[in-house]
C-alpha positions as a Markdown table, in Angstrom:
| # | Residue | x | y | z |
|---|---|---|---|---|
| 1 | Unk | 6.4 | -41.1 | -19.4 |
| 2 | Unk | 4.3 | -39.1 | -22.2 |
| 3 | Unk | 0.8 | -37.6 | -20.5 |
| 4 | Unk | -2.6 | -38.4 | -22.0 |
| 5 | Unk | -4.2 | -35.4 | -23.1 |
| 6 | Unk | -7.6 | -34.9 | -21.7 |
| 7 | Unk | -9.2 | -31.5 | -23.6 |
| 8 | Unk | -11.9 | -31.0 | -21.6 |
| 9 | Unk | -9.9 | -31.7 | -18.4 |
| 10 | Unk | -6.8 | -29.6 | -19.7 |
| 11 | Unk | -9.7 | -26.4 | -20.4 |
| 12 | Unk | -11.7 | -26.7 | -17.1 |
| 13 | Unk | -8.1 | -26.6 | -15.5 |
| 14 | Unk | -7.3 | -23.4 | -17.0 |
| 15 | Unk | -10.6 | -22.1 | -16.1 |
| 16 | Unk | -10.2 | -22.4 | -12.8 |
| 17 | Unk | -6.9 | -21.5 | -12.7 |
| 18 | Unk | -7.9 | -18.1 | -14.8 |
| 19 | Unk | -10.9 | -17.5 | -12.3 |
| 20 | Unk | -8.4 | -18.1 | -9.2 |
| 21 | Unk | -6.0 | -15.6 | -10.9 |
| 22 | Unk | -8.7 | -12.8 | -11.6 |
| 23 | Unk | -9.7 | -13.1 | -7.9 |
| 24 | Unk | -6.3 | -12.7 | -6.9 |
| 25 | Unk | -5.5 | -9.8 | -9.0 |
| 26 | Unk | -9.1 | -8.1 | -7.2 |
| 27 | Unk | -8.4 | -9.1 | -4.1 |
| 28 | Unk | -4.7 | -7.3 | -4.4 |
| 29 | Unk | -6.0 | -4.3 | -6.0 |
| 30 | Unk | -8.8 | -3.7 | -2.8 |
| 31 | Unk | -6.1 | -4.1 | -0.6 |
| 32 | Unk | -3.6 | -1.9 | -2.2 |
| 33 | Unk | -6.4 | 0.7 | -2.4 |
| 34 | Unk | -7.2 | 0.1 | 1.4 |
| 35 | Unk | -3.1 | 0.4 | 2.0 |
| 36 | Unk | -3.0 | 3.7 | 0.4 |
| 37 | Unk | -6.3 | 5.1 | 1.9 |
| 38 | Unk | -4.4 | 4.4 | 5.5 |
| 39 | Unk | -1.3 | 5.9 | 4.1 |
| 40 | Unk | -2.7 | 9.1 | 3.4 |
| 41 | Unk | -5.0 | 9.0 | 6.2 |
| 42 | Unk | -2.8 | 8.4 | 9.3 |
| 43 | Unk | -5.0 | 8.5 | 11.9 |
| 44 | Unk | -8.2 | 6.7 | 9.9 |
| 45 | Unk | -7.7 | 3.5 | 12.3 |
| 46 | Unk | -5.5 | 5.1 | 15.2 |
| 47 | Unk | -1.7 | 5.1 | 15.4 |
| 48 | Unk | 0.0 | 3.1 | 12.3 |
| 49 | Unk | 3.3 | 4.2 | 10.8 |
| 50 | Unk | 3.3 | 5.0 | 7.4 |
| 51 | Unk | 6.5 | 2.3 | 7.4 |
| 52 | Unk | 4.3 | -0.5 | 8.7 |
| 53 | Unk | 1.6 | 0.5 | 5.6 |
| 54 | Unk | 4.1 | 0.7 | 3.2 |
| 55 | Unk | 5.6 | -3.0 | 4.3 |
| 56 | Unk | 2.2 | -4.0 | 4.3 |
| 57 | Unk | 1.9 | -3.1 | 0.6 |
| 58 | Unk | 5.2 | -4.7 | -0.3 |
| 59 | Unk | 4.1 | -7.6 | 1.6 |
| 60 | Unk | 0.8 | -7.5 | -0.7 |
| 61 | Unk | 2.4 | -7.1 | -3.7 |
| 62 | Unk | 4.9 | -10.2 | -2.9 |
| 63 | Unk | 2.3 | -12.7 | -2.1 |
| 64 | Unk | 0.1 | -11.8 | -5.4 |
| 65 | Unk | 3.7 | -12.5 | -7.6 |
| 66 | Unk | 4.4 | -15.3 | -5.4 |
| 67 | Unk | 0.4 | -17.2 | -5.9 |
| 68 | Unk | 0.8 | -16.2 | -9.8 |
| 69 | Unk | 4.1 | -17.9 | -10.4 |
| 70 | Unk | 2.4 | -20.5 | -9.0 |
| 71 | Unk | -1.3 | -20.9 | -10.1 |
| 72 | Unk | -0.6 | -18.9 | -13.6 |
| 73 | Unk | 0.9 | -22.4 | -15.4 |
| 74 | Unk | -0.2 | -24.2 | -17.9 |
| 75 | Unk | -2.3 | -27.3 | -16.8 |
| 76 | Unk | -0.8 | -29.9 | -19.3 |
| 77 | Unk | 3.1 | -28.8 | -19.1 |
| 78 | Unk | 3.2 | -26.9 | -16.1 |
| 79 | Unk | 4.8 | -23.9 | -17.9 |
| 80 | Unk | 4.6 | -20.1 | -16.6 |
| 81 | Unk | 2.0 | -18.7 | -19.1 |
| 82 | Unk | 3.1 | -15.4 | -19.0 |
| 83 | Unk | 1.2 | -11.6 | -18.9 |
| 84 | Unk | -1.5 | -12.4 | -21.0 |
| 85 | Unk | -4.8 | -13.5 | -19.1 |
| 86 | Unk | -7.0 | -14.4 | -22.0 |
| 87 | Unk | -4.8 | -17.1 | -23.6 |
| 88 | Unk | -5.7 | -19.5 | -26.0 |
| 89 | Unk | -2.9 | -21.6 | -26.6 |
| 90 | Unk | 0.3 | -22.2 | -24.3 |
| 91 | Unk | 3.3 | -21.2 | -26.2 |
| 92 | Unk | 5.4 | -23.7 | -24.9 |
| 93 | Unk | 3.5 | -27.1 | -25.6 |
| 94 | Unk | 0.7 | -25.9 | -28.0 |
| 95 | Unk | -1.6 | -27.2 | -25.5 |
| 96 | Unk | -5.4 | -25.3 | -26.2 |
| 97 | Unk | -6.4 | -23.7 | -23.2 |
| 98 | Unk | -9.7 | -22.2 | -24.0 |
């Protein structure tokens, strides 16, 4: 079954997903930041092992690779759009994204 390409729907898709991904990528850097603020700084909120912190950052790190792979596809062919943020064009299906 061949999809009906909708432009306008197909860029305000990408927009959102770009928006979605720039939060994420802020929201994991404050909490890394806040991670390593505790790990050098013990005793800042009481008692916390520096293994729980670092677990915490894996933790971190895995759900911001794990949302990506998920919201960082193209909106027409559903392809992984790689490293670059400010795409244009999905390499896969030529589909213009902005």
């Amino acid at each position: 079954m061949v999809k009906k390409r909708d432009n306008r729907q197909i860029m305000r898709d990408f927009r959102l997903r770009q928006t979605r991904q720039f939060l994420a990528i802020g929201v994991t850097l404050v909490l890394l930041l806040f991670f390593t603020l505790i790990y050098k700084r013990v005793d800042f909120f009481g008692e916390v092992s520096k293994n729980t912190i670092f677990a915490a950052q894996v933790v971190t790190i895995a759900a911001f690779i794990g949302f990506s792979s998920v919201n960082w596809r193209c909106p027409y062919c559903n392809k992984y759009l790689g490293s670059n943020i400010y795409r244009r064009i999905c390499k896969r299906c030529g589909t213009r994204l902005s």
